[in-house]
TITOR-367035 format. One line per 5 residues: their letters; for each residue x, y, z of C-alpha. Coordinates in Angstrom, 3 decimals. Example, Ala and Ser with C-alpha at 12.3 -4.5 7.8 and 13.67 -1.06 7.14 Angstrom:
BEGIN
AS) 12.300 -4.500 7.800 | 13.670 -1.060 7.140
This chain:
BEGIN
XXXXX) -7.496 -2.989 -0.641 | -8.502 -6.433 1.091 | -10.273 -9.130 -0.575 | -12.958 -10.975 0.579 | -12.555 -14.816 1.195
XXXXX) -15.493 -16.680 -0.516 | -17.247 -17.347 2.956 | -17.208 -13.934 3.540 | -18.817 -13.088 -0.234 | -20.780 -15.801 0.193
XXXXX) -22.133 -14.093 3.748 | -22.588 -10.542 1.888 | -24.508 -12.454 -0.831 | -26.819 -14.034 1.300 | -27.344 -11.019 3.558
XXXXX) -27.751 -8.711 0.529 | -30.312 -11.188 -0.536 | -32.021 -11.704 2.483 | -32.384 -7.562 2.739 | -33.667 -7.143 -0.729
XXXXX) -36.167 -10.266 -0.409 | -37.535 -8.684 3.247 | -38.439 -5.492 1.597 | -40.158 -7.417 -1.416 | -41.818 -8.443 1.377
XXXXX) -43.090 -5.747 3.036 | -44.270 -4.217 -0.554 | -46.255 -7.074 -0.806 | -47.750 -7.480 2.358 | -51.155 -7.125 2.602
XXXXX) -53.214 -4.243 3.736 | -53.646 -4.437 7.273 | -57.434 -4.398 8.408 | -59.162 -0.830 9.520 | -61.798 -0.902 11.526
XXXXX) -65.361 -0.174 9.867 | -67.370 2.588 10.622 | -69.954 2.260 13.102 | -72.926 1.617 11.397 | -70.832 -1.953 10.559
XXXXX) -72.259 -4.750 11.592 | -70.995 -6.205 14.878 | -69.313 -9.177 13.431 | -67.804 -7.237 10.876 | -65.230 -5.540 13.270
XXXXX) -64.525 -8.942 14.857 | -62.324 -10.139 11.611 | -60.329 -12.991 11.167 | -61.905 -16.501 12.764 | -63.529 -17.553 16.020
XXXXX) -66.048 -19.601 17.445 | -69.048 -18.999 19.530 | -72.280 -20.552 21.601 | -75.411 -19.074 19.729 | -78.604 -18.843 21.123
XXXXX) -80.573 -22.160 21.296 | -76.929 -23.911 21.963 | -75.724 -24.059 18.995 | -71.820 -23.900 18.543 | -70.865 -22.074 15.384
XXXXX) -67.419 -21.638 13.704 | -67.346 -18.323 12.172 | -65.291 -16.313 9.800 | -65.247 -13.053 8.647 | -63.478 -12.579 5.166
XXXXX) -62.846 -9.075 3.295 | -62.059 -7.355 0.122 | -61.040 -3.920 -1.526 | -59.847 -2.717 -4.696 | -61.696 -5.439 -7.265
XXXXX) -64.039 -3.317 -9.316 | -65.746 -6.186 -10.368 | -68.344 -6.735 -8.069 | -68.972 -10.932 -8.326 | -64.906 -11.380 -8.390
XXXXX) -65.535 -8.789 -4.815 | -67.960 -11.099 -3.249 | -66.821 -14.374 -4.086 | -63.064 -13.122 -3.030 | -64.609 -11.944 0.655
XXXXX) -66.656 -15.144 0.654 | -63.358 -17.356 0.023 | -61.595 -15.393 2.888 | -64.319 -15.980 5.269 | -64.312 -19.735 4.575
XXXXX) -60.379 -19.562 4.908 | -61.020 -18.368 8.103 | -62.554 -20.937 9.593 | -60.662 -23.722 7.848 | -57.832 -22.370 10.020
XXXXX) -59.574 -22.441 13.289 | -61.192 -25.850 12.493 | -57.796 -27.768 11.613 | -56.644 -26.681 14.974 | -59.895 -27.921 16.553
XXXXX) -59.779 -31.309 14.479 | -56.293 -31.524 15.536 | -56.380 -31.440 18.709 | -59.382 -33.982 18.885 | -57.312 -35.832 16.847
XXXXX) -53.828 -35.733 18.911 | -55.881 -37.019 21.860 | -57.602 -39.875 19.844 | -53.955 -40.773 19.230 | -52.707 -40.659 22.390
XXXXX) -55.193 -42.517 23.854 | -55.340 -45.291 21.331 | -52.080 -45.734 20.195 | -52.680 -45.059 16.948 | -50.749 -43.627 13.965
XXXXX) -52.060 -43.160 10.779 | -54.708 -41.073 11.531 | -53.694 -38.227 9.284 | -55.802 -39.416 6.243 | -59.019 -39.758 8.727
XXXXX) -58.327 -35.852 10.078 | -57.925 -34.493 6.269 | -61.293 -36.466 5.475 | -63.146 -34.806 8.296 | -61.581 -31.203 8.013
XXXXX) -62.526 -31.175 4.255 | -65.446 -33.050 4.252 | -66.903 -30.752 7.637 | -65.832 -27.710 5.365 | -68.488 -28.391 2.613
XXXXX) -71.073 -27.313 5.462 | -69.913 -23.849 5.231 | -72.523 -21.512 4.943 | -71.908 -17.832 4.232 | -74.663 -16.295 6.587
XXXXX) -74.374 -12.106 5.729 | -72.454 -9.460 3.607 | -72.025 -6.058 4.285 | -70.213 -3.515 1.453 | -68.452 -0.378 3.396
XXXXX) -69.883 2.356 1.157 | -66.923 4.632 2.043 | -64.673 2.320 0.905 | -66.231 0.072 -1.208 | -64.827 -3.076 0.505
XXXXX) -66.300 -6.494 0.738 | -67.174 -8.454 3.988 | -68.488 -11.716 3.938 | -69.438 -13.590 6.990 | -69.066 -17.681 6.807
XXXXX) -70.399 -20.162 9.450 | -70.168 -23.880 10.333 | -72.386 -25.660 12.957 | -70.652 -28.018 15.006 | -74.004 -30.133 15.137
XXXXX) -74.000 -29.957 11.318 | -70.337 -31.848 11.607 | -71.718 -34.299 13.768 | -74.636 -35.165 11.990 | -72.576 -36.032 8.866
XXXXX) -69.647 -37.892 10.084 | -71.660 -41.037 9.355 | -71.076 -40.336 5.691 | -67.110 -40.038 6.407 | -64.748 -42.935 4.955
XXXXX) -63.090 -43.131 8.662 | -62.913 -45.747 11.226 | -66.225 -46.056 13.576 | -64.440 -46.162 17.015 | -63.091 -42.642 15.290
XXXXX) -66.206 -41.271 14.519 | -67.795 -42.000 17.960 | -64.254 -40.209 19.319 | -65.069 -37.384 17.919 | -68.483 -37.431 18.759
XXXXX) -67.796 -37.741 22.591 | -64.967 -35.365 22.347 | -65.899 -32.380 19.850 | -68.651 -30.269 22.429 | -66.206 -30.533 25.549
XXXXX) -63.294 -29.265 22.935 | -65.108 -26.954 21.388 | -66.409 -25.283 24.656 | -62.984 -25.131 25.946 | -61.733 -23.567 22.623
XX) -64.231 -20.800 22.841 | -63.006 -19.675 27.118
């Protein structure tokens, strides 16, 4: 019988633990999203985040955030309602980030990261969740959550960050945005 030489029991080891952490995994994973029966509303089946021009020209971040399985039906709606905000705090950072990447490129500057996590939470208080809609098949939760771009704009005065920032973003944010939402 051949022995194993510690690399190689320290290679089972970590493969054997690698295996048994991957199917943890997939047990834990969550359950992926169906699509809702027709008489859904239309941003219901959309899911996740994205953003979009509105009528009257206003440019809207929106999320769509869902629940099952929580009897409770205030712990249901404010779970769906924190999933829909989620939602768009993930498409926003990428949209402050890249109007900030481009403020620091063209000014040389740094230490902007403080400034970005200012405006991204700060812009996120403007949140609004706009519908719900319960599945009455399955008893799940969707909550739709939107932020107005203009809303942003209209409040960065209020933001600790530098001015020549603030008017940045202003020039920068409805040329981003529209090329975000192509």
């Amino acid at each position: 019988m051949r022995t194993l030489k510690k690399s190689d029991r320290n290679f089972s080891y970590k493969f054997i633990m690698l295996a048994i952490a991957s199917l943890m995994m997939s047990g834990c994973a969550a359950k992926q999203h169906t699509i809702a029966p027709k008489s859904a509303p239309e941003w219901v089946n959309k899911g996740g985040g994205w953003i979009t021009t509105q009528n009257a020209g206003k440019r809207i971040f929106a999320g769509v955030g869902f629940v099952s399985a929580i009897s409770d039906r205030s712990l249901a709606v404010e779970a769906a309602d924190n999933h829909a905000r989620a939602e768009i705090a993930k498409i926003f950072g990428v949209f402050t980030t890249t109007i900030f990447k481009e403020y620091q490129d063209s000014s040389g500057k740094k230490d902007i990261a403080r400034s970005q996590t200012t405006v991204s939470e700060a812009s996120l208080l403007g949140v609004l969740i706009t519908e719900r809609w319960i599945d009455p098949d399955t008893n799940t939760y969707y909550s739709l959550a939107q932020l107005d771009l203009n809303w942003v704009l209209e409040n960065l005065g209020g933001m600790q960050i530098a001015p020549e920032l603030k008017d940045f973003v202003r020039q920068k944010a409805f040329s981003q945005f529209d090329t975000s939402s192509k």
